[in-house]
C-alpha positions in Angstrom: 0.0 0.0 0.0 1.3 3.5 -0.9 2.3 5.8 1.8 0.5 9.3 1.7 2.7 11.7 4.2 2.2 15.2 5.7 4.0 17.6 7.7 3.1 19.3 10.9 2.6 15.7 13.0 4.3 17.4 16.2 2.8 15.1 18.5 3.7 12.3 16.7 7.6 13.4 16.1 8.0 14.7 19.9 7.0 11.5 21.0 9.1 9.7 18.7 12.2 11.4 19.5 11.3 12.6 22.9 11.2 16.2 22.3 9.7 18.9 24.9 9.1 21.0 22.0 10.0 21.2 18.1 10.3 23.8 15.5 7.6 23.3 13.0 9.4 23.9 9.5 7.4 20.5 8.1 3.8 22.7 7.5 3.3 25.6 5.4 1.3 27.5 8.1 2.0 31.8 8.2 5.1 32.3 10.0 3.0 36.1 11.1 0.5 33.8 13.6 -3.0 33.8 14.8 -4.7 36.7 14.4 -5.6 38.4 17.9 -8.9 39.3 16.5 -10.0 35.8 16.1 -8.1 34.6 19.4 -10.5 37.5 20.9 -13.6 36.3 18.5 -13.3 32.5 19.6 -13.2 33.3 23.3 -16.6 35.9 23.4 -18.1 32.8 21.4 -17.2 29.8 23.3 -20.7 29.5 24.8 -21.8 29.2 20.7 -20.7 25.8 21.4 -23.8 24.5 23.3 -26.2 25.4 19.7 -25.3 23.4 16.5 -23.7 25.9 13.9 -25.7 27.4 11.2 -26.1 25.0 8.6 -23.8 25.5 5.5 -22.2 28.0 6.8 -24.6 30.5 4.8 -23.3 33.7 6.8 -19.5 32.7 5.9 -20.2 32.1 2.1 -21.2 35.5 2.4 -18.4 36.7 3.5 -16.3 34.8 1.2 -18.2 35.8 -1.6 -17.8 40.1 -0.5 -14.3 38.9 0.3 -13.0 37.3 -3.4 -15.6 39.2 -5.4 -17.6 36.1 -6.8 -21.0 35.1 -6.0 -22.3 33.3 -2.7 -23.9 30.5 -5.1 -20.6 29.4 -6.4 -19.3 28.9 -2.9 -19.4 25.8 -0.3 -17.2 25.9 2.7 -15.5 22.9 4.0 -14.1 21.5 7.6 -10.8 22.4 5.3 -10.1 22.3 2.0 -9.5 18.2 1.8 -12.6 17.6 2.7 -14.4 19.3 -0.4 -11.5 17.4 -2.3 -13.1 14.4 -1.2 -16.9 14.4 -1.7 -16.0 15.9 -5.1 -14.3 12.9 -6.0 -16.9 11.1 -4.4 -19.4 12.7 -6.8 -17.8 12.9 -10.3 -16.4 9.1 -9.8 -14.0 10.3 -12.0 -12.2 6.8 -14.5 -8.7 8.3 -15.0 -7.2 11.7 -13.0 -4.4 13.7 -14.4 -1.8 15.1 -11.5 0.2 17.1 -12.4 3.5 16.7 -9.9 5.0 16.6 -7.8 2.1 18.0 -6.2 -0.2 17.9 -2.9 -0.9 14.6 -2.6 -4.4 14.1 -1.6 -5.3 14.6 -4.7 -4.4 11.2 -5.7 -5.4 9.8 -2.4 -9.4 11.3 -3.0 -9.0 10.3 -6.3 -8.3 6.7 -5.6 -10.6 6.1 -3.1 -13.0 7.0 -5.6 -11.2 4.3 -7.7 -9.6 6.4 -10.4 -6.8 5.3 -12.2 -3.8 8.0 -11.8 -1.7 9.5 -14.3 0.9 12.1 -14.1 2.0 15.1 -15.9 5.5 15.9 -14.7 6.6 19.8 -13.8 10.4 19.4 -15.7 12.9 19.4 -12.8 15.7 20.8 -15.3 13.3 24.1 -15.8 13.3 24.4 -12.1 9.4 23.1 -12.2 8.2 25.9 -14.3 7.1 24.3 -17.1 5.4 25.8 -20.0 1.8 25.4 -19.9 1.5 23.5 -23.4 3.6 20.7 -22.0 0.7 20.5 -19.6 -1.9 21.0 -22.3 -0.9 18.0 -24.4 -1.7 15.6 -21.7 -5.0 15.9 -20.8 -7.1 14.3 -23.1 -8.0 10.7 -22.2 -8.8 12.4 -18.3 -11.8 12.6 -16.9 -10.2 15.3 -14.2 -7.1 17.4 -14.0 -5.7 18.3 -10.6 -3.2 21.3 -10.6 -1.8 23.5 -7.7 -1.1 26.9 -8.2 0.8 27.8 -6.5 1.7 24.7 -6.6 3.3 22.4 -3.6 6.0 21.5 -2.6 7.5 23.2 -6.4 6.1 26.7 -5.8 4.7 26.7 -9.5 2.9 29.9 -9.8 1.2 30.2 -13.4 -0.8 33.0 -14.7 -4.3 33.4 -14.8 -3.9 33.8 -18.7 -2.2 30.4 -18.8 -4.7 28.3 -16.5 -7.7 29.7 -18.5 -5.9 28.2 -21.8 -5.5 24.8 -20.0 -9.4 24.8 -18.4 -10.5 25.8 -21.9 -8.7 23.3 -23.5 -9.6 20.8 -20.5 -13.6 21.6 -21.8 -13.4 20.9 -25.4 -12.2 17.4 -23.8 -14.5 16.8 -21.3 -12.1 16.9 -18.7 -13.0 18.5 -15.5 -10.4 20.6 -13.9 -9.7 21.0 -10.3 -7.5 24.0 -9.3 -6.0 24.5 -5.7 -5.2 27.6 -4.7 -4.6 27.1 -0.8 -1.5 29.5 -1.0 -3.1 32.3 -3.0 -3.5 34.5 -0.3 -0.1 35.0 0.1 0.2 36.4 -3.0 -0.5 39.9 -3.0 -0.8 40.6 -6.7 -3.2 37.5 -6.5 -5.3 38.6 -9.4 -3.0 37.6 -12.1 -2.8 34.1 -10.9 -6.5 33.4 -9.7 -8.5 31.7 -11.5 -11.4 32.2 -9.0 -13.4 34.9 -11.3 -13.5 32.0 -14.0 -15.9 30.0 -12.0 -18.8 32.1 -13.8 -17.6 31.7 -17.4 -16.4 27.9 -17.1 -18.9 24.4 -16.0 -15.8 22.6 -15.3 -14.0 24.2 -12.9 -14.0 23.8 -8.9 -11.5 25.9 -7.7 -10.1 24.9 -3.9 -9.0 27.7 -1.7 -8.0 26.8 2.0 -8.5 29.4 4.5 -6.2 27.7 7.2 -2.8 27.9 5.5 -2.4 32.1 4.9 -4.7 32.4 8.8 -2.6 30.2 11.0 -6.0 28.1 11.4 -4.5 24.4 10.9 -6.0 22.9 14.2 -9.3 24.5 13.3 -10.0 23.5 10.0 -11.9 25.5 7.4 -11.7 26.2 3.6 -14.0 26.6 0.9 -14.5 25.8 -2.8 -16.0 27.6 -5.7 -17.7 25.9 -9.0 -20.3 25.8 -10.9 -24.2 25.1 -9.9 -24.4 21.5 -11.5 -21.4 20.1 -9.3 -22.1 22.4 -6.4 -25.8 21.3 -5.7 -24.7 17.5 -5.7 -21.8 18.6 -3.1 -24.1 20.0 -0.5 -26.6 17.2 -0.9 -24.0 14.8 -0.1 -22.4 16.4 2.6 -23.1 16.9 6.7 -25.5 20.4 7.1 -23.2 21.6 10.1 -19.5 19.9 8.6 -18.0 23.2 10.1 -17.9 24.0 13.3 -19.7 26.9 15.0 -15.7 28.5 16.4 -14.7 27.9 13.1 -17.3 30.0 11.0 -16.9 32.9 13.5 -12.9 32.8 13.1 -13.6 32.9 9.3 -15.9 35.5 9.5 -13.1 37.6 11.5 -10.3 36.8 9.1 -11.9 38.0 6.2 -13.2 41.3 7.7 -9.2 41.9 9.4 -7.4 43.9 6.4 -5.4 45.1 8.5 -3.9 41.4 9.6 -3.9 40.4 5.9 -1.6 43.4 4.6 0.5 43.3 8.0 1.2 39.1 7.1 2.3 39.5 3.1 4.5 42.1 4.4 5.9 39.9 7.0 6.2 36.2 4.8 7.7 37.9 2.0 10.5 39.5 4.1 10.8 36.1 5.5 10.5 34.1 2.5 13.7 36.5 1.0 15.5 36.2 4.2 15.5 32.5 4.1 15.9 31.9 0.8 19.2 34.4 0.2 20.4 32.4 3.4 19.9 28.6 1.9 21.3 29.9 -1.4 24.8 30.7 1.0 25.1 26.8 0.9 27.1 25.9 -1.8 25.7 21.8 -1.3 22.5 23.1 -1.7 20.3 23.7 -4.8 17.4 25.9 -4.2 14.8 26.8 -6.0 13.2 30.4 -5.6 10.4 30.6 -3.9 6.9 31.7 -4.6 5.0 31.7 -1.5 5.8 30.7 2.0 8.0 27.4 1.6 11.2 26.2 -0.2 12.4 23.4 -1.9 15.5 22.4 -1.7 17.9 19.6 -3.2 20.5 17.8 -0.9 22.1 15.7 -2.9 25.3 17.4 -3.3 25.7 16.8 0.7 25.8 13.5 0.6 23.1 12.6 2.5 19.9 12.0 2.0 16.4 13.9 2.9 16.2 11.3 5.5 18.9 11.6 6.6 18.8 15.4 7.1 15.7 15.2 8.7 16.9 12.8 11.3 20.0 15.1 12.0 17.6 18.6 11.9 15.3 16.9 14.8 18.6 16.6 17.3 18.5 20.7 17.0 14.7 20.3 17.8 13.9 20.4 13.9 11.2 19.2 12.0 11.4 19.8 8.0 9.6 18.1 5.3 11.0 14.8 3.7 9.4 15.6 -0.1 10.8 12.0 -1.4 7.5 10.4 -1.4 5.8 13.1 -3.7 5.5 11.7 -7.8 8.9 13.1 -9.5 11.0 14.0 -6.5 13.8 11.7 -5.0 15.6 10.9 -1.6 17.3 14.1 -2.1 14.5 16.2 -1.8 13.3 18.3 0.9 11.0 21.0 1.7 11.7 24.1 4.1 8.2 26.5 5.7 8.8 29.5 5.9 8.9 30.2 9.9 9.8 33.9 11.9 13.1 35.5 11.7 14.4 34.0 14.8 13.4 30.5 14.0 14.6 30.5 10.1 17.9 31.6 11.7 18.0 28.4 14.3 17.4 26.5 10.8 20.6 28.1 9.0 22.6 27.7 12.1 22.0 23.8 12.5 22.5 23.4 8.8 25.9 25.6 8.9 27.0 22.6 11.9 26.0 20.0 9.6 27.6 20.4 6.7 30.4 21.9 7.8 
């Protein structure tokens, strides 16, 4: 049986390696924190907790919809992002998937469960994963759905909104439906020339994913939301739970959409990081790094001689925990990929990896 991995299992590694506590470089989560507002929202709310939440989550698709300019009838909100991935799969019952990788890999896992038969379209390592769109193009007929990240994980692909419309249109004219995950596009602040969100009322075969836990420091919460059109999004909520999200988890929602303030304040603060970081990694002449996009880094090792593994296991005797990316489609053992975490934790990472490989 294949082995589908994540980052951000603390619990699991602290007890593994008998850690008191661990620096989370594994998950992709904003480095700028928990907003106060919510922290302040969720505690005047607690007593919510004794009323079952408002089914569908009508009030937050509202938001959503002010929030990303599209309409609230395009929108369904999820107990995060995965889930929607999951009942959508469970719906279309989609006969072959198209992946392109590496990529986030419960998109194969959904699509199997729904018994798809996976095939890949492979980001060109030797064009540092930016690969033109028509070599993505070519691929897809033969697919009955098309599962692309943009930005894309772990790669940091980031293609334009000009380019993803060609590939949905092209997707169409071959029946392919085409899922788009854009879990990390809030940390881009000229998001409007990547989204493809404003396409969901011009296109039927488009469900576009967009996690609200990644860019919100919400992980433990769970909350995201899709956007498609009404033929796929009336089977979704029929086959769905009425109150899948939580009543703490629609009012922190509700908060982070409305808190401009912590939005600017947080792309200000991960890009500094993100250039910090990455002008610090690229010091290492054993490493190869490849720029990033949004708040994580890829990185191959090979050059040091040891593998991803290998690294890992030496980065958790500093209290450590990075991302072992050898199990995604297209990468190797050498592999591995870096979050983006504050100033004073990115600088614990360089000074371990300055010990070992010295």
């Amino acid at each position: 049986m294949q082995k589908f991995e994540h980052g951000g299992d603390l619990k699991k590694i602290m007890a593994q390696e008998n850690l008191d506590k661990i620096i989370d470089f594994s998950a992709n989560i904003n480095p700028y924190g928990l907003s106060k507002n919510i922290k302040k929202a969720i505690g005047d709310h607690i007593d919510d907790i004794i009323h079952y939440p408002e089914p569908d989550a009508r009030e937050l698709c509202g938001k959503i919809a002010e929030n990303y300019g599209i309409s609230a009838d395009k929108i369904i909100v999820g107990n995060g992002a995965v889930e929607l991935l999951y009942i959508l799969c469970h719906i279309l019952k989609p006969k072959n998937a198209l992946i392109v990788s590496p990529g986030f890999s419960e998109y194969e896992r959904a699509a199997k469960a729904s018994g798809a038969n996976i095939n890949y379209v492979m980001l060109s390592e030797k064009q540092e994963f930016n690969s033109p769109m028509r070599d993505l193009i070519v691929n897809i007929k033969g697919n009955d759905i098309l599962f692309i990240g943009n930005p894309n994980n772990p790669t940091g692909t980031l293609f334009t909104v000009e380019d993803m419309e060609l590939l949905i249109e092209h997707a169409e004219n071959n029946g392919c439906f085409v899922v788009v995950d854009e879990s990390f596009m809030d940390f881009i602040k000229t998001s409007e020339a990547f989204s493809v969100l404003p396409l969901v009322e011009k296109y039927h075969n488009l469900f576009v994913l967009h996690s609200l836990t990644k860019f919100y420091a919400l992980p433990g919460l769970r909350l995201g939301f899709a956007a498609t059109d009404h033929e796929v999004l009336d089977p979704l909520y029929q086959a769905k739970d009425p109150w899948n999200v939580n009543a703490l988890a629609q009012i922190a929602g509700m908060v982070a959409l409305e808190d401009k303030v912590y939005q600017r304040r947080s792309r200000t603060y991960t890009r500094t990081e993100i250039n910090y970081l990455y002008e610090e990694l690229e010091t290492f002449d054993k490493l190869k790094v490849y720029e990033p996009t949004v708040n994580f880094i890829l990185v191959n090792i090979e050059k040091t001689n040891m593998t991803a593994n290998e690294l890992k296991a030496k980065l958790l005797e500093y209290g450590i925990a990075i991302r072992n990316c050898e199990n995604y489609p297209g990468l190797n053992e050498y592999f591995v990929r870096f979050a983006v975490r504050t100033r004073e934790e990115n600088d614990e990472l360089i000074d371990a990896l300055t010990e070992i490989l010295a």
